[in-house]
N, CA, C and O atoms as a GROMACS GRO file, in nm:
protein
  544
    1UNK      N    1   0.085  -0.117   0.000
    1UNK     CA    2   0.000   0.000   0.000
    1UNK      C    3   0.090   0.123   0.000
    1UNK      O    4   0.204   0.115   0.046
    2UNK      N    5   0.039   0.245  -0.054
    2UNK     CA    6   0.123   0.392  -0.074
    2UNK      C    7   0.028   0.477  -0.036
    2UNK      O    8  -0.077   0.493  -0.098
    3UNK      N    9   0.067   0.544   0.083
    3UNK     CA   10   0.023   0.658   0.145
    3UNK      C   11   0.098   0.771   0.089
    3UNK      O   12   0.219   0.757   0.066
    4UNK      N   13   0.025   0.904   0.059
    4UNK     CA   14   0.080   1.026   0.013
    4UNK      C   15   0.029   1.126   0.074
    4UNK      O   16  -0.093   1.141   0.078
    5UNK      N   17   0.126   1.224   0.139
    5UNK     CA   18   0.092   1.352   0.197
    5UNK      C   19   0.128   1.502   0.089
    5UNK      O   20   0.242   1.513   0.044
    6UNK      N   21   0.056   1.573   0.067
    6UNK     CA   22   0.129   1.675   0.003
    6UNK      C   23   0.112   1.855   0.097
    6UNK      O   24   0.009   1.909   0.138
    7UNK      N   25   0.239   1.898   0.102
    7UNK     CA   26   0.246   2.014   0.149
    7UNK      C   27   0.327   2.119   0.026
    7UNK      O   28   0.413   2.081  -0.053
    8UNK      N   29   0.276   2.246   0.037
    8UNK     CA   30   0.308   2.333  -0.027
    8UNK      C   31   0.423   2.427   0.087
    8UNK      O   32   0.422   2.434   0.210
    9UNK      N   33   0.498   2.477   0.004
    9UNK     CA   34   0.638   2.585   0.051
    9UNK      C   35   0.662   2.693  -0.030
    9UNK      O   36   0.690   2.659  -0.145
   10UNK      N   37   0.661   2.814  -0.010
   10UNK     CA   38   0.759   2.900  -0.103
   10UNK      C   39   0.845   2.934  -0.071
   10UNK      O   40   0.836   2.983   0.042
   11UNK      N   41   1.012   2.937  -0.145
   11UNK     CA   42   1.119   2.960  -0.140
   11UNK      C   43   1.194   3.032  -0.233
   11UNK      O   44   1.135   3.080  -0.330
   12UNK      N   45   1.300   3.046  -0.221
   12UNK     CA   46   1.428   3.128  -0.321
   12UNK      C   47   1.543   3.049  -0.356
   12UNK      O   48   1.600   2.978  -0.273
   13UNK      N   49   1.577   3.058  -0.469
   13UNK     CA   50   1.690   2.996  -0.492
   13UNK      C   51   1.788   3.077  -0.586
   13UNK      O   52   1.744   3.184  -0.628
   14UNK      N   53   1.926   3.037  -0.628
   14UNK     CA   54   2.006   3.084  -0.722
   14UNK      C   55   2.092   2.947  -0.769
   14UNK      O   56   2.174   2.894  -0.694
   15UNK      N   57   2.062   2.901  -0.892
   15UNK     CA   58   2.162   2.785  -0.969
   15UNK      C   59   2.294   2.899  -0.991
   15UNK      O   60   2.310   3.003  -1.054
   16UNK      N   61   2.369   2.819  -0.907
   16UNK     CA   62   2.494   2.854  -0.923
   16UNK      C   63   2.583   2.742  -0.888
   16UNK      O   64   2.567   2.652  -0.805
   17UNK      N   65   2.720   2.777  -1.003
   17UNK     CA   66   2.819   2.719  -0.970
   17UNK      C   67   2.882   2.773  -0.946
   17UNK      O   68   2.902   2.853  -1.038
   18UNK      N   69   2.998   2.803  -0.795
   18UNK     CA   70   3.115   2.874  -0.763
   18UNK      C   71   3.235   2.804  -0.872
   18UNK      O   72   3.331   2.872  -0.910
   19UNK      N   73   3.223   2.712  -0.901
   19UNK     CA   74   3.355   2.651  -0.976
   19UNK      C   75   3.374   2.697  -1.132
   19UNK      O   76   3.468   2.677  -1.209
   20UNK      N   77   3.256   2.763  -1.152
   20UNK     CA   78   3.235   2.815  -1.286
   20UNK      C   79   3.260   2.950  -1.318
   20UNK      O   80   3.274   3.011  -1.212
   21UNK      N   81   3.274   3.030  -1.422
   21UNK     CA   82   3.262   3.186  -1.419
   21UNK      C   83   3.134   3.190  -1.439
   21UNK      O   84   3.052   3.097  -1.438
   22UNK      N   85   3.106   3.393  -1.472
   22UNK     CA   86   2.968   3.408  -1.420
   22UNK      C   87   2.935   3.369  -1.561
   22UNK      O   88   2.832   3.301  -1.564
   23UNK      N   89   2.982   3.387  -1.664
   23UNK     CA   90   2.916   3.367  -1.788
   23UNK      C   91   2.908   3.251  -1.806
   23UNK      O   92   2.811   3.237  -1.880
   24UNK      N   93   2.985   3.080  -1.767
   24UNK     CA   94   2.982   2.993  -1.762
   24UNK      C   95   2.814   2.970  -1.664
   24UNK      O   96   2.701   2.944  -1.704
   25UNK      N   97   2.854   2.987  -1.566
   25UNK     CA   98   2.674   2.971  -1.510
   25UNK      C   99   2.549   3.083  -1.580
   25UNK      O  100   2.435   3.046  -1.551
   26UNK      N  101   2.553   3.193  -1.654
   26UNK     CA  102   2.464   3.190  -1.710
   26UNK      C  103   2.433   3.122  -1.816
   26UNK      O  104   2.313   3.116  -1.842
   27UNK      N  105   2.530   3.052  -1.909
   27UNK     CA  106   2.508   3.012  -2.028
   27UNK      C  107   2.420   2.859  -1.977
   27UNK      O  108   2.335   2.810  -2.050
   28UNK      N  109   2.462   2.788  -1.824
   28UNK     CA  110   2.384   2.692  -1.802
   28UNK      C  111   2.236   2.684  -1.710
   28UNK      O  112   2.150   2.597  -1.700
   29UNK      N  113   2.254   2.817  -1.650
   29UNK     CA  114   2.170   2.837  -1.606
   29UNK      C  115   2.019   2.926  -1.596
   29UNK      O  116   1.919   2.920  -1.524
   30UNK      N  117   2.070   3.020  -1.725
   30UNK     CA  118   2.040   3.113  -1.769
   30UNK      C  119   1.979   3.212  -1.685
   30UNK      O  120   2.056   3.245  -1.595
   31UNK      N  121   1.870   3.272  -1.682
   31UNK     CA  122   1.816   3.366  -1.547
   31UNK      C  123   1.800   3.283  -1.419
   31UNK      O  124   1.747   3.349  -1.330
   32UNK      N  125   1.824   3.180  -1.391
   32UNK     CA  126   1.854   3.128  -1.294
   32UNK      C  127   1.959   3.133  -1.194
   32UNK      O  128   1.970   3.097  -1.077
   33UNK      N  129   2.033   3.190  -1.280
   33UNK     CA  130   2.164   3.244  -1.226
   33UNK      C  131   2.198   3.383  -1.140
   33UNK      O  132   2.299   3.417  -1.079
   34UNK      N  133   2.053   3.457  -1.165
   34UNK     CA  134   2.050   3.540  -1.108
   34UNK      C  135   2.119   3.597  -0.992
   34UNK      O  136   2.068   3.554  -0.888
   35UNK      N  137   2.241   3.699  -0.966
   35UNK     CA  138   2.300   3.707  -0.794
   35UNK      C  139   2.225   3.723  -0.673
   35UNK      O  140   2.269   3.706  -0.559
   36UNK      N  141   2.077   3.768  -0.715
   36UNK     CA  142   1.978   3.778  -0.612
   36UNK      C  143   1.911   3.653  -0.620
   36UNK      O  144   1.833   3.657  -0.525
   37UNK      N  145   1.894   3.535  -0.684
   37UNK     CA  146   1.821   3.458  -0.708
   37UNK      C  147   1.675   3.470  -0.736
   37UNK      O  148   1.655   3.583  -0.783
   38UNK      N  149   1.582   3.412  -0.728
   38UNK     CA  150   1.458   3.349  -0.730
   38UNK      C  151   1.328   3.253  -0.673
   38UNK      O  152   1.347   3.153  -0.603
   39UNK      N  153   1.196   3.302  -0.714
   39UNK     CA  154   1.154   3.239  -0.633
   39UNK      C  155   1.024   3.146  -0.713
   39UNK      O  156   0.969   3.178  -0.818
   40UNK      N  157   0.987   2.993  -0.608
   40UNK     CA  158   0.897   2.902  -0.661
   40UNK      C  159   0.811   2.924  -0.553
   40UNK      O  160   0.837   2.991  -0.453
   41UNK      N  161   0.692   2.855  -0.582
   41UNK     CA  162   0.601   2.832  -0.522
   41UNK      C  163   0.568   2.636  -0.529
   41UNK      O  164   0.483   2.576  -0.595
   42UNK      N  165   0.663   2.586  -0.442
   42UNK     CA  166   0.670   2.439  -0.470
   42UNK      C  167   0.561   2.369  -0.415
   42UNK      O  168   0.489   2.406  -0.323
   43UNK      N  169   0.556   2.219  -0.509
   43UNK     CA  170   0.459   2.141  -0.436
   43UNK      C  171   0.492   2.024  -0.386
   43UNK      O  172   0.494   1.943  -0.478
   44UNK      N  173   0.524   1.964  -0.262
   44UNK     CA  174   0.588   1.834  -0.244
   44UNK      C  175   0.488   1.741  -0.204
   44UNK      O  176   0.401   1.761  -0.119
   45UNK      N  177   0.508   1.614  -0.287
   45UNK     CA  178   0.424   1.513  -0.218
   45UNK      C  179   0.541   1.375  -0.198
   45UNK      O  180   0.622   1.317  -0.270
   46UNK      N  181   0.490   1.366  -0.048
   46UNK     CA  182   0.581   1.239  -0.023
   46UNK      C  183   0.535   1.076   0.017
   46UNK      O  184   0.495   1.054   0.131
   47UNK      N  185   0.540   1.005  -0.047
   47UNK     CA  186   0.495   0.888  -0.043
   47UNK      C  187   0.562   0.781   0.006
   47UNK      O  188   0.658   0.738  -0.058
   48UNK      N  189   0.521   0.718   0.135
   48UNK     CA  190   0.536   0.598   0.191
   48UNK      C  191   0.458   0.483   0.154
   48UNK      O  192   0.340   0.476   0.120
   49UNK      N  193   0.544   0.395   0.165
   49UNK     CA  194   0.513   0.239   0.147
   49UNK      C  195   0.510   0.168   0.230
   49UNK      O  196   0.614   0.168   0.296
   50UNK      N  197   0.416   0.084   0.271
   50UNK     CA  198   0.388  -0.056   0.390
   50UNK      C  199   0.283  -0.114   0.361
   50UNK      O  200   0.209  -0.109   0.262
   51UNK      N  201   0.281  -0.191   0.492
   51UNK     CA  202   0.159  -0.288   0.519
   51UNK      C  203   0.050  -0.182   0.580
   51UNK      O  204   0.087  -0.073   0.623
   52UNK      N  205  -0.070  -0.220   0.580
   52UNK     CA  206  -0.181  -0.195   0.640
   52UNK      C  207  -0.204  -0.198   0.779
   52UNK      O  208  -0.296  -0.280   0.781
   53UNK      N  209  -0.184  -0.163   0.908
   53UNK     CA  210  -0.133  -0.246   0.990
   53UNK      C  211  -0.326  -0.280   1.085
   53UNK      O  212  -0.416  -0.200   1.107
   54UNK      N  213  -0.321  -0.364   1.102
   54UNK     CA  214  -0.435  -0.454   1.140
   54UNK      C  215  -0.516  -0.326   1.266
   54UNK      O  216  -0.627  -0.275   1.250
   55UNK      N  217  -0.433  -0.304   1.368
   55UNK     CA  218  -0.500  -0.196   1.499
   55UNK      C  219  -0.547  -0.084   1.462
   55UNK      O  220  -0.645  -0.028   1.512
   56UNK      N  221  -0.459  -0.035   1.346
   56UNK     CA  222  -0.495   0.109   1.251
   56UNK      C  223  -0.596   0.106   1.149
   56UNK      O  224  -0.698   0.174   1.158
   57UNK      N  225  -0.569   0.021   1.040
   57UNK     CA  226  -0.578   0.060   0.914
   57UNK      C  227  -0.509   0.124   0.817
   57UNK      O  228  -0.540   0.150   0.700
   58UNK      N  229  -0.378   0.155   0.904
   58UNK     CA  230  -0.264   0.275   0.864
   58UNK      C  231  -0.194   0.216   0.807
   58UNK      O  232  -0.182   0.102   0.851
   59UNK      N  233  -0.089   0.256   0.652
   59UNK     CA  234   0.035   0.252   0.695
   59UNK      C  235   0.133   0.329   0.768
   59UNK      O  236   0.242   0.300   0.816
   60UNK      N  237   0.063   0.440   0.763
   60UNK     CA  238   0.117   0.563   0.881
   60UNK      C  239   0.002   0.666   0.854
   60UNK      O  240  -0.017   0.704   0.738
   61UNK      N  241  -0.054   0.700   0.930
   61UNK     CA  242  -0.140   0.814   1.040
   61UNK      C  243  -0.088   0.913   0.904
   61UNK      O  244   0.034   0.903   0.913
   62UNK      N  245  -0.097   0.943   0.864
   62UNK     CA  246  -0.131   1.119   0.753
   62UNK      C  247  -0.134   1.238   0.807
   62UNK      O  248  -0.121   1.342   0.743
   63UNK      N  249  -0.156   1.228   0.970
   63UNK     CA  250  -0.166   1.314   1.084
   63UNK      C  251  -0.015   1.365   1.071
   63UNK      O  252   0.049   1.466   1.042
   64UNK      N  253   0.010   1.172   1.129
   64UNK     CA  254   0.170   1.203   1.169
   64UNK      C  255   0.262   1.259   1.080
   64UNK      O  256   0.344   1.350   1.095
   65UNK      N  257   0.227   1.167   0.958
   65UNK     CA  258   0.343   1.232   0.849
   65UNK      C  259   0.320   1.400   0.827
   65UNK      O  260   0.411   1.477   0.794
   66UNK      N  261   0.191   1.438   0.851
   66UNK     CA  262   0.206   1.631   0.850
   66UNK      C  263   0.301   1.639   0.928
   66UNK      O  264   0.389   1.718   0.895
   67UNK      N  265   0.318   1.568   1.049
   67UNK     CA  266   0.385   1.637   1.117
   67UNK      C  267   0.532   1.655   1.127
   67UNK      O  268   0.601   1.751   1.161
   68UNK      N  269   0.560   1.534   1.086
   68UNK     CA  270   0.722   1.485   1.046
   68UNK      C  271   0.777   1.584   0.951
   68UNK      O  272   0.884   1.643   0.970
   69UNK      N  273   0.689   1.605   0.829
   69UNK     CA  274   0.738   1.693   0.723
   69UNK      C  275   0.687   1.818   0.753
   69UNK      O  276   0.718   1.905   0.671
   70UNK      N  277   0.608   1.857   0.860
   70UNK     CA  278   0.667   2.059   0.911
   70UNK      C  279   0.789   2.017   0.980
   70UNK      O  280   0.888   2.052   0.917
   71UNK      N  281   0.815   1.957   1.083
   71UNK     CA  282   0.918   1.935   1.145
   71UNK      C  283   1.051   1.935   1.074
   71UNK      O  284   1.125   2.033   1.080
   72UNK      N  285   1.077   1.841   1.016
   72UNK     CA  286   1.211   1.790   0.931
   72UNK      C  287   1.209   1.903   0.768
   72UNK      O  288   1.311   1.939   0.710
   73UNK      N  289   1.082   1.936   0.732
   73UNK     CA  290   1.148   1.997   0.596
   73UNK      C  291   1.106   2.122   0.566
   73UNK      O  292   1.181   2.208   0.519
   74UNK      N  293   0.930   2.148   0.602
   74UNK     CA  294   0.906   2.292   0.605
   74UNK      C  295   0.945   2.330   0.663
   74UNK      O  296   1.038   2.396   0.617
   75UNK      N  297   0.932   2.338   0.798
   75UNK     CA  298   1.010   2.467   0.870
   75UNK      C  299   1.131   2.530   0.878
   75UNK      O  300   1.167   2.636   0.930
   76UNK      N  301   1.212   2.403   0.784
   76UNK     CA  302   1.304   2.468   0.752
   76UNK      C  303   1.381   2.531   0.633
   76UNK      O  304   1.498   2.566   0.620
   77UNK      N  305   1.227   2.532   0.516
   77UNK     CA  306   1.247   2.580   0.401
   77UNK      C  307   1.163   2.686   0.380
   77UNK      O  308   1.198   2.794   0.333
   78UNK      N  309   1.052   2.656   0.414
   78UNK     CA  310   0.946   2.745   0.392
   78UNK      C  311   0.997   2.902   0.404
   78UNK      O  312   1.062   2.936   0.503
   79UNK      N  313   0.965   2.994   0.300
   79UNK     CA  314   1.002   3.121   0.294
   79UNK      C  315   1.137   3.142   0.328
   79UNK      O  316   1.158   3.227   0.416
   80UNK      N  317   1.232   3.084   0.278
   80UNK     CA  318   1.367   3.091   0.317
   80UNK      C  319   1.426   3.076   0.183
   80UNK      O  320   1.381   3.000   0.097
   81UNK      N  321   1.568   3.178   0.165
   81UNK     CA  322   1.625   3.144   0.048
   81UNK      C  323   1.740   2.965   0.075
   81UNK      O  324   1.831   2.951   0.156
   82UNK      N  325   1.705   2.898   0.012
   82UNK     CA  326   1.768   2.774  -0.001
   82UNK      C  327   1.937   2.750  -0.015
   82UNK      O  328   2.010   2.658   0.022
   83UNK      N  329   1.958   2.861  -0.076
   83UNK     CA  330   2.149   2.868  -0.106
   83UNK      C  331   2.200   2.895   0.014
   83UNK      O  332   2.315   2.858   0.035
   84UNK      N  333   2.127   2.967   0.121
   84UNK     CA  334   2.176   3.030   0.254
   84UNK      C  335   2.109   2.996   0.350
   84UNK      O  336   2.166   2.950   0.450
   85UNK      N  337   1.961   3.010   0.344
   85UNK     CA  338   1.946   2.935   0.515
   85UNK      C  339   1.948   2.812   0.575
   85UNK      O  340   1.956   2.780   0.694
   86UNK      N  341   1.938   2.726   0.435
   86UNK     CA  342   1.906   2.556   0.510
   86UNK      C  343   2.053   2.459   0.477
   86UNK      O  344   2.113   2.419   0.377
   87UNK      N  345   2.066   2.453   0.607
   87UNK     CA  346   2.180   2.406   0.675
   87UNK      C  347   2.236   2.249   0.551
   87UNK      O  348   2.350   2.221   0.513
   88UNK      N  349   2.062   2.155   0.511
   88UNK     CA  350   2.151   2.080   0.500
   88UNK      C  351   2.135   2.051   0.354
   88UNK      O  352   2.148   1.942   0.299
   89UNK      N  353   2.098   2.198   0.286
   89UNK     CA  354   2.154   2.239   0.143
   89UNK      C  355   2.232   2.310   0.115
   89UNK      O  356   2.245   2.359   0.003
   90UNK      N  357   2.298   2.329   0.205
   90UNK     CA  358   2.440   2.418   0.195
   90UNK      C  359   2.554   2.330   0.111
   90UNK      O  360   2.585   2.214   0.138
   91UNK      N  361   2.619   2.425  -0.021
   91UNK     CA  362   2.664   2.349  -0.062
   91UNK      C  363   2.630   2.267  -0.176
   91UNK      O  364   2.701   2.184  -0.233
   92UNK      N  365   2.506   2.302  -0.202
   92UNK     CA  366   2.427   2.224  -0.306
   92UNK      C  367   2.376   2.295  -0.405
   92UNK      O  368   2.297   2.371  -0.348
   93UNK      N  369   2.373   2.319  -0.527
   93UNK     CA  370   2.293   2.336  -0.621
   93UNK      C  371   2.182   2.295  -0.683
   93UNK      O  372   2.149   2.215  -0.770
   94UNK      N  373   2.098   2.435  -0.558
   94UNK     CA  374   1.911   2.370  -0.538
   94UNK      C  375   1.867   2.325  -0.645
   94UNK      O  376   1.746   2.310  -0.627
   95UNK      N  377   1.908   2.280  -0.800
   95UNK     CA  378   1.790   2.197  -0.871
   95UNK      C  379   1.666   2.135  -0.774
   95UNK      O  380   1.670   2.116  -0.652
   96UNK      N  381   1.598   2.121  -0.830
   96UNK     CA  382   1.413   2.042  -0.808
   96UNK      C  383   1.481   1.894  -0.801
   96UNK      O  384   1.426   1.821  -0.718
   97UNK      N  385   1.614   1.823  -0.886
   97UNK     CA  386   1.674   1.740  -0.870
   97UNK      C  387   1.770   1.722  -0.713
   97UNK      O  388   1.768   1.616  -0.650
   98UNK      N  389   1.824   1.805  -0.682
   98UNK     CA  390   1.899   1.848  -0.554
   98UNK      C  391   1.826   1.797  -0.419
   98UNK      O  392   1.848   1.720  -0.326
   99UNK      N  393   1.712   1.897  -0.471
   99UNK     CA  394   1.665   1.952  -0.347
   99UNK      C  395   1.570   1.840  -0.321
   99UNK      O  396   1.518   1.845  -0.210
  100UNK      N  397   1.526   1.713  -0.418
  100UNK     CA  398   1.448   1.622  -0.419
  100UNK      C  399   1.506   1.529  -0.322
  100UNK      O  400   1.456   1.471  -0.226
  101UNK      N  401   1.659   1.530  -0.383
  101UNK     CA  402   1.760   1.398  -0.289
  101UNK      C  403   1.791   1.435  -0.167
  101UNK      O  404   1.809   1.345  -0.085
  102UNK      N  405   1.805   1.583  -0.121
  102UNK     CA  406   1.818   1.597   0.001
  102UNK      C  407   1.707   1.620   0.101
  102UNK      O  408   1.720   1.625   0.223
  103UNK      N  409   1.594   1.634   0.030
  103UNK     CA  410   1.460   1.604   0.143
  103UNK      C  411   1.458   1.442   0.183
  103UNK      O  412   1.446   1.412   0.302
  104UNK      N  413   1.473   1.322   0.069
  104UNK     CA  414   1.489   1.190   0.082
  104UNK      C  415   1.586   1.214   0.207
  104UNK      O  416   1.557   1.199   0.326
  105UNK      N  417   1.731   1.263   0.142
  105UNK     CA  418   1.789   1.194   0.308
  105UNK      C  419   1.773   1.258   0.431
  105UNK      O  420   1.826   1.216   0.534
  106UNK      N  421   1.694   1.367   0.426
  106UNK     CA  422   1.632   1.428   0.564
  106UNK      C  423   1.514   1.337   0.599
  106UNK      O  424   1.518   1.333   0.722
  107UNK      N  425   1.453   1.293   0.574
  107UNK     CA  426   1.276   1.209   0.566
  107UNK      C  427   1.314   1.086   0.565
  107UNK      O  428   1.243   1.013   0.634
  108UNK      N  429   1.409   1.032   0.507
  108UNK     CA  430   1.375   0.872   0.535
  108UNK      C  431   1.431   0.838   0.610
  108UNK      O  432   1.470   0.731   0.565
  109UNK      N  433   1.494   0.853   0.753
  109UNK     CA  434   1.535   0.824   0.876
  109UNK      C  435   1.379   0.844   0.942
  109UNK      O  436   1.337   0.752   1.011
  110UNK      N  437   1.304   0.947   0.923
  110UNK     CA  438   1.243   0.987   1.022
  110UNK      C  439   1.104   0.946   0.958
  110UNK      O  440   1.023   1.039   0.965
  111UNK      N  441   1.065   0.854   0.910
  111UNK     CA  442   0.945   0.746   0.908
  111UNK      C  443   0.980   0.683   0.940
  111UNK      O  444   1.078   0.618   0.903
  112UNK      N  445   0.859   0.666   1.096
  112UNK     CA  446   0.828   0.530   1.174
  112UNK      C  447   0.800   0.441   1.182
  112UNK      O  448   0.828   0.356   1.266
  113UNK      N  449   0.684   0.435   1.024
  113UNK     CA  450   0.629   0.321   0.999
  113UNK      C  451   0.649   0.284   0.838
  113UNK      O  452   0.676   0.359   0.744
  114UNK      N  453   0.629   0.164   0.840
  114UNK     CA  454   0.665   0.164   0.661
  114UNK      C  455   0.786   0.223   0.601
  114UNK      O  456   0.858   0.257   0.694
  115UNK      N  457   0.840   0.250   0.487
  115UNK     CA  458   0.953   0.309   0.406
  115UNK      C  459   0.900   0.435   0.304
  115UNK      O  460   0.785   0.452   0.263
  116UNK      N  461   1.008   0.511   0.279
  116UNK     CA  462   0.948   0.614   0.235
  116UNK      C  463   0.944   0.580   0.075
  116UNK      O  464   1.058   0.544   0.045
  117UNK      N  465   0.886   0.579  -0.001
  117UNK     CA  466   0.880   0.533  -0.115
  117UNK      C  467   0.895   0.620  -0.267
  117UNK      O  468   0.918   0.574  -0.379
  118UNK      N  469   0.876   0.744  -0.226
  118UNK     CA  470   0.878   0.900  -0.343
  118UNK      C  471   0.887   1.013  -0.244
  118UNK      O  472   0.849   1.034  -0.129
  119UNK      N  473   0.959   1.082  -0.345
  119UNK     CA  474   0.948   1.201  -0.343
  119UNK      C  475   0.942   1.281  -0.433
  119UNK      O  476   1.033   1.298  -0.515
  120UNK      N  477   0.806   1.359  -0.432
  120UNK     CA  478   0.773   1.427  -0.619
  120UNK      C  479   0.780   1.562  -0.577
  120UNK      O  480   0.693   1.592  -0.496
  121UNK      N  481   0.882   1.678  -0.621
  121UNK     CA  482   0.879   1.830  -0.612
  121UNK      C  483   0.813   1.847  -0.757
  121UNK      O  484   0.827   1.777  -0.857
  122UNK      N  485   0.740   1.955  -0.738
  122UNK     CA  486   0.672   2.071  -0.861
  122UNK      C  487   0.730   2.195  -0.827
  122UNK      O  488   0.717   2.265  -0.726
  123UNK      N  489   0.792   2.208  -0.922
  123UNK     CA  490   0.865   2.365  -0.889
  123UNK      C  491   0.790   2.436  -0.985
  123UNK      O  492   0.732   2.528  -0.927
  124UNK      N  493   0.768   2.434  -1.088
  124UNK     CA  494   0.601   2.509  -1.165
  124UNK      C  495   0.538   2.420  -1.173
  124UNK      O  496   0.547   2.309  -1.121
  125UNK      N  497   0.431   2.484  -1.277
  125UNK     CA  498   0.329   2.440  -1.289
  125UNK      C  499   0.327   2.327  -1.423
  125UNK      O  500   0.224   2.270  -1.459
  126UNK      N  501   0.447   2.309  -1.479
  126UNK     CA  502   0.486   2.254  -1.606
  126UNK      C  503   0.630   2.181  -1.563
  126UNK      O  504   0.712   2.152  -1.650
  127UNK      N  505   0.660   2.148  -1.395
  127UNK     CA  506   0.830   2.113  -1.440
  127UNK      C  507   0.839   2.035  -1.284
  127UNK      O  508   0.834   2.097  -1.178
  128UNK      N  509   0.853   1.895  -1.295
  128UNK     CA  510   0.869   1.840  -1.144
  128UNK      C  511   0.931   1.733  -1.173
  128UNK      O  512   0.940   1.678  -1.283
  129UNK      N  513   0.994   1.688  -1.033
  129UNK     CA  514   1.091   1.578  -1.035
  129UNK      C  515   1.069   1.513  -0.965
  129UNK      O  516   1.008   1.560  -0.869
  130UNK      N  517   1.103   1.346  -0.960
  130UNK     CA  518   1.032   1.234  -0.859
  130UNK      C  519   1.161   1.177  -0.811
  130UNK      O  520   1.245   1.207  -0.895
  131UNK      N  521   1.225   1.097  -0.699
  131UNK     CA  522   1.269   1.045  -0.649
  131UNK      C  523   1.260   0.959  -0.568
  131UNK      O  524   1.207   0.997  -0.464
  132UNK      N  525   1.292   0.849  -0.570
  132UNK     CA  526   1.318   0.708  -0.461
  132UNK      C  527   1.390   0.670  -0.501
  132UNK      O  528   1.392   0.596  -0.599
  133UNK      N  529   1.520   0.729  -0.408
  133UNK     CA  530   1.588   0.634  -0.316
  133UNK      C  531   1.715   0.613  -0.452
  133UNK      O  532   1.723   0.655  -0.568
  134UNK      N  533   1.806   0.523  -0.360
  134UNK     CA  534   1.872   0.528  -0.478
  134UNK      C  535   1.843   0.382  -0.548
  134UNK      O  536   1.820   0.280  -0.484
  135UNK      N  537   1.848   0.391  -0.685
  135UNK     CA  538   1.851   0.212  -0.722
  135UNK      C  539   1.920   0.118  -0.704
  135UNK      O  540   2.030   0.140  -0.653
  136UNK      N  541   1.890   0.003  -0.731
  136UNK     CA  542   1.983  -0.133  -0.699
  136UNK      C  543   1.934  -0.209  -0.752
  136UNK      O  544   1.978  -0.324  -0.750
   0.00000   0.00000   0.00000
């Protein structure tokens, strides 16, 4: 069974590469590159996988998982520029790809029940990225 929660965030970002010049990151990044950066209005939905469990009906409470993901990822993205305030994207070049793999490894320690199974960002309304996990 796949349980899915979805929460909305708005944030800021700037695709940048320090290892690059500036014309090298605009040519790949184009207005993305912006020195002030930019901003989305994202949509995350995160999906766990398990059993049903017999006392519940759950594979995890939908309650709980709101709560896990204000805890562990909104609160610490929400309205915040991404290149600078969140600690554990520092260092990273926020792609919708990036920022997909590092919510995974913030979130899948911290489901209790079942495994976390996706993670789908919408950064518009025309452009999103899915993730689980790595393959094998």
């Amino acid at each position: 069974m796949y349980v899915t929660r979805r929460a909305t965030f708005s944030a800021s970002h700037r695709l940048y590469n320090a290892e690059l010049s500036e014309e090298e990151n605009f040519r790949l990044f184009d207005k993305c590159a912006s020195p002030n950066g930019h901003g989305h209005n994202y949509v995350l939905e995160v999906t766990v996988a398990g059993e049903v469990g017999e006392e519940t009906g759950y594979v995890l409470d939908l309650k709980e998982l709101k709560k896990i993901l204000a805890r562990e990822i909104l609160d610490k993205v929400d309205h915040k520029h991404l290149n600078h305030d969140v600690d554990f994207l520092r260092g990273v070049i926020p792609t919708a790809e990036n920022i997909a793999m590092a919510f995974w490894n913030v979130l899948a320690p911290a489901i209790p029940r079942g495994r976390l199974h996706s993670i789908r960002l919408q950064e518009t309304e025309n452009n999103a990225v899915e993730y689980r996990g790595e393959q094998k």
